[in-house]
C-alpha positions as CSV (number, residue, x, y, z in Angstrom):
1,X,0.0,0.0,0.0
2,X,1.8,3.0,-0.9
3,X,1.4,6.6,-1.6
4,X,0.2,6.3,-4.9
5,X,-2.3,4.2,-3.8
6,X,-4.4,7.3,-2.0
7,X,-7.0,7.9,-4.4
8,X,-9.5,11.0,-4.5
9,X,-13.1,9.9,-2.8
10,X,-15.2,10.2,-6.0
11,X,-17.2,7.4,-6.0
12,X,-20.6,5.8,-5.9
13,X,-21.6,4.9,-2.7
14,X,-22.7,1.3,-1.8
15,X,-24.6,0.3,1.5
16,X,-24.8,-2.7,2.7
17,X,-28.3,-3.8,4.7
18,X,-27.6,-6.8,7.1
19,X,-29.2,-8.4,10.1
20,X,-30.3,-11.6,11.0
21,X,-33.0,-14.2,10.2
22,X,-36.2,-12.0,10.3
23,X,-35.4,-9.0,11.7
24,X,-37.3,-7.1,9.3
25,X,-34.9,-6.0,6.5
26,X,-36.8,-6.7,3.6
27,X,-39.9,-5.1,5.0
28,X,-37.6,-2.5,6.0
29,X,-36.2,-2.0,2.1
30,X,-39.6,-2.4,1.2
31,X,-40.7,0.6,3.2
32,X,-37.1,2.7,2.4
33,X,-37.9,2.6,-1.6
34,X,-40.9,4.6,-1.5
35,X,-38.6,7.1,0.5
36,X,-37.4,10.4,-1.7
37,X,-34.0,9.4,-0.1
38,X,-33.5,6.4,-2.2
39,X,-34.9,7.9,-5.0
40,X,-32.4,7.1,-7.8
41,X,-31.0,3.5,-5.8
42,X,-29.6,0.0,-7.1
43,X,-31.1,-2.5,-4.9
44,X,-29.2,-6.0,-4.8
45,X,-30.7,-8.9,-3.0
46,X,-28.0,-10.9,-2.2
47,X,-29.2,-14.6,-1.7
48,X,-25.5,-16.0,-2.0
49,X,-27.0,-19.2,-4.3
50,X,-29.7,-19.8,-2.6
51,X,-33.5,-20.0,-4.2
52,X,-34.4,-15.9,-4.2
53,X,-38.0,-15.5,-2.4
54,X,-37.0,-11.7,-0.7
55,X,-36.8,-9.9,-4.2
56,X,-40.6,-10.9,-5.0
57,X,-41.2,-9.2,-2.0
58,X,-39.7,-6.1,-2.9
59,X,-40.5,-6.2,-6.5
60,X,-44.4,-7.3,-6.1
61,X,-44.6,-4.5,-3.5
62,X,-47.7,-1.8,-4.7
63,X,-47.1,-0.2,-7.5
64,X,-43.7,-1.5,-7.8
65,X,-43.2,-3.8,-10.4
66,X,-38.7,-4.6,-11.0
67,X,-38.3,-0.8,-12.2
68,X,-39.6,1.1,-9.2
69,X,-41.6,4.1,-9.1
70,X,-38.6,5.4,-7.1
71,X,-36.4,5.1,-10.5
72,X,-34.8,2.0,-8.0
73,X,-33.3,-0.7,-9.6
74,X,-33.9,-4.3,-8.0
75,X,-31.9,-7.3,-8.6
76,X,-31.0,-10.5,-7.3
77,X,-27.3,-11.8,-7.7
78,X,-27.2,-14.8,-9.9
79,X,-23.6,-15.3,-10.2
80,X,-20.6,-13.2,-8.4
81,X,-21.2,-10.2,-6.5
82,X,-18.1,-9.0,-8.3
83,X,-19.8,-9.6,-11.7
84,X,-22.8,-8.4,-10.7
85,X,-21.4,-5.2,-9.6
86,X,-19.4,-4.7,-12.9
87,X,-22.6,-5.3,-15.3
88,X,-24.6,-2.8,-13.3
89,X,-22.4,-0.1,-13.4
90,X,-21.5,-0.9,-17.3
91,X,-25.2,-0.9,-18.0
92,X,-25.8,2.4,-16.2
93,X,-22.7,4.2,-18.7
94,X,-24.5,2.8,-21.6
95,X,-27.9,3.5,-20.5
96,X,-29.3,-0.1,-20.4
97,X,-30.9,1.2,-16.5
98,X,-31.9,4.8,-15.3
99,X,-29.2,6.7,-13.9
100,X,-28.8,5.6,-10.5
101,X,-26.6,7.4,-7.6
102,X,-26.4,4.7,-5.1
103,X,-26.1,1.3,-4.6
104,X,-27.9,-0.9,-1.8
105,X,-26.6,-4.6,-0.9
106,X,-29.4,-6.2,1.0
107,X,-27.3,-9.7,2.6
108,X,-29.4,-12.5,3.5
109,X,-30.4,-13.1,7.3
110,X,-27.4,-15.6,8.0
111,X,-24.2,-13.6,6.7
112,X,-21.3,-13.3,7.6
113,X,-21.1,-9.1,6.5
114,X,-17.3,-9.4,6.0
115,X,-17.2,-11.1,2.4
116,X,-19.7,-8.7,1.2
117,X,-17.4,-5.5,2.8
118,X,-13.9,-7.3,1.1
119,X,-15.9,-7.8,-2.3
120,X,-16.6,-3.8,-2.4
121,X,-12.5,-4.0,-1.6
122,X,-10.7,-7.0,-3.2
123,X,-11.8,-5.6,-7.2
124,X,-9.9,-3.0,-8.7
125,X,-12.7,-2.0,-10.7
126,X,-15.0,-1.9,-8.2
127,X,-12.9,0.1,-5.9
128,X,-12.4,2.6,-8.6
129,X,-16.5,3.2,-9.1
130,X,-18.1,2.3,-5.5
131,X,-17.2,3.3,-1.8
132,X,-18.7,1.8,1.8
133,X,-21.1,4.5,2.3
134,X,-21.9,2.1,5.3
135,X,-23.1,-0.9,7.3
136,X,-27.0,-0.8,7.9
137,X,-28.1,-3.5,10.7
138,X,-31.8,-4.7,11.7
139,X,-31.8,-5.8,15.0
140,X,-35.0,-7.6,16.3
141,X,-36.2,-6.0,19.5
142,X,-38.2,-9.1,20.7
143,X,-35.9,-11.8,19.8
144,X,-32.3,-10.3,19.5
145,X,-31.2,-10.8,22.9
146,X,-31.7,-14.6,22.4
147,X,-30.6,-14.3,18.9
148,X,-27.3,-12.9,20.3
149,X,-26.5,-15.1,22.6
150,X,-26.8,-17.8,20.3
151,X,-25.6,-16.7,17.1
152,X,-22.4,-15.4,16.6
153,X,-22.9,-13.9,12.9
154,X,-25.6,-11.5,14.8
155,X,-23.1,-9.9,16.7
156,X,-20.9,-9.8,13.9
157,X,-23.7,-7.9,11.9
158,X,-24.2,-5.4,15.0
159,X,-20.5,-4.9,15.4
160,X,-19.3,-4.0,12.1
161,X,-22.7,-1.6,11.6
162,X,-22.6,2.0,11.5
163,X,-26.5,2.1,12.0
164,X,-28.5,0.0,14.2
165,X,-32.3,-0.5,13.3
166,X,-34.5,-1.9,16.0
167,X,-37.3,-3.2,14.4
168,X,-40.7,-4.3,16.1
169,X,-40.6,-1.9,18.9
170,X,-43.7,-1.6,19.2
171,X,-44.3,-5.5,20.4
172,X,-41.8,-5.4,22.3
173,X,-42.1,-5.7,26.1
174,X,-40.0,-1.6,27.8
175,X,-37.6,-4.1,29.7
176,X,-36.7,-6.2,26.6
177,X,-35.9,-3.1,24.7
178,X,-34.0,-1.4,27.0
179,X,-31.8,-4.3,27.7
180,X,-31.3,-4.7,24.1
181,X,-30.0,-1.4,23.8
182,X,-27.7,-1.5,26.4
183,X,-26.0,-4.4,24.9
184,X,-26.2,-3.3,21.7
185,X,-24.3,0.3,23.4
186,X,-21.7,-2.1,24.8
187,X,-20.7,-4.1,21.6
188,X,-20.8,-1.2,19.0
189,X,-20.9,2.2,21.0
190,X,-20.7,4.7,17.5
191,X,-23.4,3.1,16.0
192,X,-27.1,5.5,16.1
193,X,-29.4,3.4,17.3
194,X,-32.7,3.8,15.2
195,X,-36.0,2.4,16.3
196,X,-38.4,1.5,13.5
197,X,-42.4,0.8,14.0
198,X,-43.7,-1.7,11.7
199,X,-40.9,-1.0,9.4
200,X,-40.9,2.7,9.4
201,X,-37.6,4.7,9.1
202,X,-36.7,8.1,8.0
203,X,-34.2,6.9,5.2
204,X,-32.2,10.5,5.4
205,X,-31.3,9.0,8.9
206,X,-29.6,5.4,7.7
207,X,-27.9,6.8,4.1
208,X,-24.8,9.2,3.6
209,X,-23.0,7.8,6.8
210,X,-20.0,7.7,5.0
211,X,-17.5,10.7,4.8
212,X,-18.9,13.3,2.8
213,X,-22.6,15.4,3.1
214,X,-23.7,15.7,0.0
215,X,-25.8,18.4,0.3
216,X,-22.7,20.3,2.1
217,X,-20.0,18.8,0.1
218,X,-17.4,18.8,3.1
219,X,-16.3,15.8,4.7
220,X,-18.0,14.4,7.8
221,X,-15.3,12.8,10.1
222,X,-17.0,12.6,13.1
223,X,-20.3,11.2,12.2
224,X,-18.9,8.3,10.1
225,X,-16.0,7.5,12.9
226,X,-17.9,9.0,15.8
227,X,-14.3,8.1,17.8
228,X,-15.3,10.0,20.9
229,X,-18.0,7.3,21.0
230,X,-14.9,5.1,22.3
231,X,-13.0,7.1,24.5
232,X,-15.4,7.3,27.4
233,X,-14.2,5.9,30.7
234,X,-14.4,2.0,30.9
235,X,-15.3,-0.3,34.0
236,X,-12.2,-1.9,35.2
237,X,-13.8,-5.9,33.8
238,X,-14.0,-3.8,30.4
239,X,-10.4,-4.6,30.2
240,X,-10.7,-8.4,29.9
241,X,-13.1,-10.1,27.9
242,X,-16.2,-9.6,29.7
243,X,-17.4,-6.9,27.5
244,X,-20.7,-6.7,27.4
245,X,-21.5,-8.8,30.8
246,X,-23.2,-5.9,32.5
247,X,-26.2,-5.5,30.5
248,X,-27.7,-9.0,30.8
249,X,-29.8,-10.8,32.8
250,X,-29.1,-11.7,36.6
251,X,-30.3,-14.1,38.9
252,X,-32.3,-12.8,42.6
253,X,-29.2,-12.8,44.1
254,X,-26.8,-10.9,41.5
255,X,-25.0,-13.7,39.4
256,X,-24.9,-14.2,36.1
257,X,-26.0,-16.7,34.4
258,X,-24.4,-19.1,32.1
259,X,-25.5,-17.8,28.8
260,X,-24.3,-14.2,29.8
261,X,-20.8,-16.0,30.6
262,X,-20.8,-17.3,27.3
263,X,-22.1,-14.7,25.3
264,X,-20.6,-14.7,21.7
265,X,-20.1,-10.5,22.5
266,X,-17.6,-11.3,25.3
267,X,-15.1,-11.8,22.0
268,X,-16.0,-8.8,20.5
269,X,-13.9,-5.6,21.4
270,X,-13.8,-1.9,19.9
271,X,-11.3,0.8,20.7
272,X,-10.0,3.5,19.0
273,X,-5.9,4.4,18.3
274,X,-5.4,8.0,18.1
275,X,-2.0,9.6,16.9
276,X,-1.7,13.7,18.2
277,X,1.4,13.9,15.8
278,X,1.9,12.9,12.3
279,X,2.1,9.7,11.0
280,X,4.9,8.1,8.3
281,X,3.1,5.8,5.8
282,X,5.3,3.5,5.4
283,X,5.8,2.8,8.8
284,X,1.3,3.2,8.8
285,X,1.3,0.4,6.1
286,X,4.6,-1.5,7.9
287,X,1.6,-1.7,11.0
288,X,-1.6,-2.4,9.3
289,X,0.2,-5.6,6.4
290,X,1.6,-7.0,9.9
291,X,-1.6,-6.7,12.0
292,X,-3.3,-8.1,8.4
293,X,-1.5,-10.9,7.6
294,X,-1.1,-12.4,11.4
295,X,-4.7,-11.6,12.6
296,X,-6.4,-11.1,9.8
297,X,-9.3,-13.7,10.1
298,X,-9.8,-11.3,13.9
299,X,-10.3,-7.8,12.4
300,X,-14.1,-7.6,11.7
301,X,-13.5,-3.9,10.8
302,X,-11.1,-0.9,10.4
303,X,-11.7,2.8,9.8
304,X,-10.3,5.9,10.3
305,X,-8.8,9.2,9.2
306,X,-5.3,9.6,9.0
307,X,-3.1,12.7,9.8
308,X,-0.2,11.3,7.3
309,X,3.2,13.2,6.5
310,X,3.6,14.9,3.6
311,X,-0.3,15.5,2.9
312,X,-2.3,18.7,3.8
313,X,-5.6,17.0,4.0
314,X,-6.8,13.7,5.8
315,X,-6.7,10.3,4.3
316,X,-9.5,7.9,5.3
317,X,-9.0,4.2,5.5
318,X,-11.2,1.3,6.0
319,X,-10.7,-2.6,6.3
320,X,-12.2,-5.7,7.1
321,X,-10.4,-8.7,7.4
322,X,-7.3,-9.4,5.2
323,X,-8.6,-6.6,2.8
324,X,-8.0,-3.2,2.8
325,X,-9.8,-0.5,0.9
326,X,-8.4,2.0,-1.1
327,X,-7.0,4.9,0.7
328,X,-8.6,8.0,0.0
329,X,-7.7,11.7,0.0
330,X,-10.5,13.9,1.7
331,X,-10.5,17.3,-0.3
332,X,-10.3,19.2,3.1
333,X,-10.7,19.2,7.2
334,X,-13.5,19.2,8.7
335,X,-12.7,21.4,11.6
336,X,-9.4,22.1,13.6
337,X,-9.0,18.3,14.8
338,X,-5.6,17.0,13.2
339,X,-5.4,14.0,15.2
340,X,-5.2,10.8,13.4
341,X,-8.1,7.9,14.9
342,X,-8.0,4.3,13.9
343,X,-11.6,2.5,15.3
344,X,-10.9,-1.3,14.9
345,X,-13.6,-3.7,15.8
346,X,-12.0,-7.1,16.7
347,X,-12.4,-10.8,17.8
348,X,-10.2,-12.4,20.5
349,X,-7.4,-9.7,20.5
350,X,-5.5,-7.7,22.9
351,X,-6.1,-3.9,23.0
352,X,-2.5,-3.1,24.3
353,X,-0.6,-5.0,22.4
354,X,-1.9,-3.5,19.8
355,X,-1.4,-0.1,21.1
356,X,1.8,-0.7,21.5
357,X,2.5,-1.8,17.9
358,X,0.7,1.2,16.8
359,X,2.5,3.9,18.8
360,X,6.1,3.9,16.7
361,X,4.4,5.1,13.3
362,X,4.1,8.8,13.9
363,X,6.9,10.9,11.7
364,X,10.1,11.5,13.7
């Protein structure tokens, strides 16, 4: 990864739309399409093989045969993502679709998010077109407690989110909800969390998380990091791998019991590396191939924005797994913060000893 890599951010964005087995994300999409702020979206239902029954769904919805009212495209993927990808963007230069300014990647209930992120990643050509906007997650306020605790890829798909939906709020018992919410606070603390009634969200409120405003033009640091969100004070068992104990369940007399021992969460950590002075990028990249190729399979997500030698604007970075994205140049600060901030999201790793790797890359 070197300097010639850092590319300008002039790209489509692409969202992906995740969240376990019937936690509402097709009704959701459903819903989102008749929105004015999806007005112009690719929708891709991504089945990985299996026999499509969500994109009826969405395509029989009123009034909304395959071309949507909404100018939305819908799809299902009957090959490679990667392919998939390719055609629709070669179809939109020659005008075989209408003009469409974003892309949404609706995953199916029991993914793994992190193949979907490195395929938006891994293909040169698709790096060049698309960029993670972000990482959209339905959570199911009834059933995801139980849903966490026994299925790891949901607290994958909460982890790596940058917005939480909490769909069927309104059957869901006060208690239930706010003990959702807790947890969810614990396991992915910059993530918004939105609460939908019978499938009703604001879509202004889930799209344009990534780095730019478009109707300000100006990069948005903060609210597609949100690192503050990781710098509050911890509890001192925040330090193990506990994380997450505190909001569950407890007997009369105060103990836990065994499913909040063995939460999958406990695994799950997120901090933030910050960097007051500038960093070198080769001894950035030195760090991040290392971290890469020995704990790869452990980093569920990087992001951040980089105060880097030599360049008078931030460069914002984003991972998952053994991929990296494209670095890109942000055309300007936001505000007077210069400090560099790395969020990584990770699975069975050490927060200091990471820290510790990280702390030689600033510039000399």
């Amino acid at each position: 990864m070197s300097r010639e890599d850092i590319l300008p951010e002039e790209r489509l964005p692409a969202s992906l739309l995740t969240g376990f087995l019937g936690s509402g994300k097709t009704t959701l999409l459903s819903r989102l399409l008749r929105q004015p702020a999806l007005a112009e979206t690719a929708v891709i239902i991504n089945e990985f093989g299996e026999i499509g029954l969500d994109h009826l769904l969405v395509e029989n919805a009123p009034e909304q045969p395959v071309l949507l009212d909404s100018g939305c495209l819908c799809c299902t993927i009957r090959g490679d993502l990667i392919d998939t990808l390719r055609s629709l963007f070669r179809r939109r230069v020659k005008g075989g679709v209408p003009p469409f300014k974003r892309v949404v990647i609706e995953s199916t209930g029991l993914a793994d998010p992190a193949p979907i992120l490195q395929t938006l990643m891994s293909d040169p050509l698709l790096a060049d077109r698309f960029r993670l906007d972000g990482v959209i997650a339905t959570v199911d306020a009834v059933n995801g407690m139980s849903q966490l605790d026994r299925h790891f890829e949901s607290v994958k798909q909460a982890a790596v989110a940058d917005r939480l939906v909490l769909t069927k709020t309104d059957l869901a018992e006060p208690a239930t909800l706010a003990a959702l919410q807790a947890r969810l606070k614990a396991l992915n603390p910059a993530a918004p969390q939105i609460l939908a009634r019978q499938g009703e969200v604001d879509g202004s409120r889930l799209f344009d998380a990534g780095l730019f405003n478009p109707a300000l033009k100006t990069p948005d640091v903060q609210g597609w990091l949100r690192a503050e969100a990781y710098e509050a004070p911890r509890h001192d068992h925040d330090h193990g791998h506990d994380h997450g104990h505190e909001h569950g369940h407890t007997h009369e007399h105060g103990a836990q019991s065994a499913s909040d021992r063995n939460r999958h969460d406990a695994h799950i950590r997120a901090f933030c590396l910050t960097a007051e002075r500038p960093l070198d990028w080769e001894r950035f990249t030195r760090f991040i191939e290392t971290l890469i190729a020995r704990d790869g399979d452990k980093l569920l997500r990087i992001k951040g924005v980089l105060n880097v030698a030599g360049f008078d604007t931030p460069v914002a970075v984003h991972g998952v797994q053994h991929l990296f994205h494209p670095p890109a140049l942000l055309p300007a600060w936001p505000d007077a913060e210069r400090r560099s901030r790395l969020v990584l999201i990770v699975k069975d790793l050490r927060e200091e000893e990471i820290r510790q790797e990280f702390s030689p890359v600033t510039a000399n």
